[in-house]
RODO-2510 file (C-alpha; in nm, 4 decimals, decimal comma):
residues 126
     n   res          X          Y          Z
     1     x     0,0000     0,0000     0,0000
     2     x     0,1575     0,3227    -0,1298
     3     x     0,0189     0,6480     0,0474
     4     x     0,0243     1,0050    -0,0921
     5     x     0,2422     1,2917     0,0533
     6     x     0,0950     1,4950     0,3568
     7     x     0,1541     1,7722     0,5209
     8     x     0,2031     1,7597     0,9477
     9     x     0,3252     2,1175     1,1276
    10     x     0,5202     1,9749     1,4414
    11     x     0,6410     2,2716     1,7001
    12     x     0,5370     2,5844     1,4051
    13     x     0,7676     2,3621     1,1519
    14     x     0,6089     2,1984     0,8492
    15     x     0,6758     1,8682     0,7528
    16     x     0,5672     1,6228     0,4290
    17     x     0,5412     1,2403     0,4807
    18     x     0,4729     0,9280     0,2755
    19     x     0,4593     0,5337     0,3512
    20     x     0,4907     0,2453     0,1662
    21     x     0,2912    -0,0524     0,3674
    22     x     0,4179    -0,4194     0,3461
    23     x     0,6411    -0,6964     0,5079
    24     x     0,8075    -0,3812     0,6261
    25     x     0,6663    -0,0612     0,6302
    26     x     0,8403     0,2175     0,5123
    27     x     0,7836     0,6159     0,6577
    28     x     0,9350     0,8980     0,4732
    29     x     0,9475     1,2098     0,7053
    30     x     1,1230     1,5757     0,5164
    31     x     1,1230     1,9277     0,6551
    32     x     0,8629     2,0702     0,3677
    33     x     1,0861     2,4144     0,2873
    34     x     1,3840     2,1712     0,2256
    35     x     1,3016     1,8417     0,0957
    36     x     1,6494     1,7690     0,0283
    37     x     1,6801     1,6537     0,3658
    38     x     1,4877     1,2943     0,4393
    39     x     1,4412     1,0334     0,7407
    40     x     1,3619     0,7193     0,5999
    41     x     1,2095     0,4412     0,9040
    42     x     1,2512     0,0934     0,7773
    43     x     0,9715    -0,0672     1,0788
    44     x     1,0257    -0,4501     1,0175
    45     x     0,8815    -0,7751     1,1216
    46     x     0,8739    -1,1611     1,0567
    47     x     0,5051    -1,2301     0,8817
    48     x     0,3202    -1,5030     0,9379
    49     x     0,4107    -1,8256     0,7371
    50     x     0,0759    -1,9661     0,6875
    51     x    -0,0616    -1,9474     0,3263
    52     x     0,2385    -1,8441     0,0668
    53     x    -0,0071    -1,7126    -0,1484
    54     x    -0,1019    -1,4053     0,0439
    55     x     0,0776    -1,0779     0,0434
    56     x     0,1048    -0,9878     0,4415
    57     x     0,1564    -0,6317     0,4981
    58     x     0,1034    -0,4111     0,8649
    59     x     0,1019    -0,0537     0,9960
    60     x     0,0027    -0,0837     1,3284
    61     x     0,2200    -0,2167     1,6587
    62     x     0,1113    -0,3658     1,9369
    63     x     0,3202    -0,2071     2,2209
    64     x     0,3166    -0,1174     2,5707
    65     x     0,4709     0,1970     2,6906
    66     x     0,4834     0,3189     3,0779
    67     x     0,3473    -0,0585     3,1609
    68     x     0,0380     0,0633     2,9469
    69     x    -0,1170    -0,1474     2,6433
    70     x    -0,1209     0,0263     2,3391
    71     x    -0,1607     0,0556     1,9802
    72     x     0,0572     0,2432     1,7528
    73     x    -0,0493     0,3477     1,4442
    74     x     0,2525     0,4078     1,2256
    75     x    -0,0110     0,5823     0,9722
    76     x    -0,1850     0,8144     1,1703
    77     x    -0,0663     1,1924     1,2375
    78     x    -0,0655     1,1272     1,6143
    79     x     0,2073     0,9312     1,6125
    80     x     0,4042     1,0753     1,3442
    81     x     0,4337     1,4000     1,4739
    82     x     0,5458     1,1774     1,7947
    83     x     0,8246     1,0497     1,5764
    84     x     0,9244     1,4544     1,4319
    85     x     0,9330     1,5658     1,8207
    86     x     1,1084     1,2710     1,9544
    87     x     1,3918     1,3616     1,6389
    88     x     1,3742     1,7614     1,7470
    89     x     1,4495     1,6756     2,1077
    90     x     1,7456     1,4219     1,9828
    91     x     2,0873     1,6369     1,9901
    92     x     2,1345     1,4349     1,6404
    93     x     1,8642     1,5826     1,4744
    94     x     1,8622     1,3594     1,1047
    95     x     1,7280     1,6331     0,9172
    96     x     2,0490     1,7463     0,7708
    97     x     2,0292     1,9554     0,4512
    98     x     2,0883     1,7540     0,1403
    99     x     2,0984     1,4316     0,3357
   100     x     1,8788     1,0896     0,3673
   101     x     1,9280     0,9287     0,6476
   102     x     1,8123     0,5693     0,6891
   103     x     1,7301     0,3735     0,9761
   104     x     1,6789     0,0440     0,9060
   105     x     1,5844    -0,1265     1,2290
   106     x     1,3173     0,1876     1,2929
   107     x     1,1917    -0,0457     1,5982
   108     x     1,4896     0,0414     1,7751
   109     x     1,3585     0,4332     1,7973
   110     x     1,0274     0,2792     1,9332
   111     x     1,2288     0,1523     2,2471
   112     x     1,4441     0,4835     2,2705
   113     x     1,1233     0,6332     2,2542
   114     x     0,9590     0,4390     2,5649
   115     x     0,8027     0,1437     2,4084
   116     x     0,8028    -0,2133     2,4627
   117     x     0,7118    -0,5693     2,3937
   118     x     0,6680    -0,4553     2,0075
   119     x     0,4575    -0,6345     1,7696
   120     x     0,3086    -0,5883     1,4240
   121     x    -0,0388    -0,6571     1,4013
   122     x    -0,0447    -0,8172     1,0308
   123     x    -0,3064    -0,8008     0,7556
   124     x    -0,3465    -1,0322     0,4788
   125     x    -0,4195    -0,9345     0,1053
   126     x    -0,4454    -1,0730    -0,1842
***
């Protein structure tokens, strides 16, 4: 699943995003006036081996955070603007001008950000 560009404003600062949904889905994250500079989040997991036929994609976690059950929705405004505020506060802010930056194991900044016990909650399609 393939998902248009949007707009977010995090802290007065406009930002454009895009995913790409699938064994491992894929968030693009760029400061709009400079879209030379690019996060890419590479959010992977091991999908379910039951029926080769199926194409298993996800974009939500099951988490807990603060000993609290939740759901994140890697989709959803909420939580991206979570992401852009978590990566202001970070002294190694990845937006650098003319750079992509790609973090491949993008589960990792779920733990640095607080959560736990991480899993995808898969979807089948055809």
């Amino acid at each position: 699943m393939k998902n248009k560009l949007r707009n977010i404003t995090v802290r007065k600062q406009s930002f454009v995003y895009w995913y790409l949904s699938g064994k491992d889905f894929v968030l693009n994250i760029s400061p709009k006036e400079d879209k030379t500079s690019k996060v890419t989040l590479v959010f992977s997991g091991v999908a379910p081996d039951d029926d080769p036929v199926m194409f298993w994609a996800f974009y939500e976690i099951k988490a807990l955070k603060d000993n609290t059950k939740t759901l994140i929705c890697l989709a959803r405004p909420k939580f991206i603007a979570e992401i852009i505020s978590h990566f202001l506060d970070n002294a190694d802010n990845p937006f650098e001008k003319g750079n992509t930056n790609v973090l491949n194991d993008a589960m990792d900044l779920l733990i640095r950000m607080g959560y736990t016990d991480l899993n995808p909650v898969w979807i089948r399609e055809w």
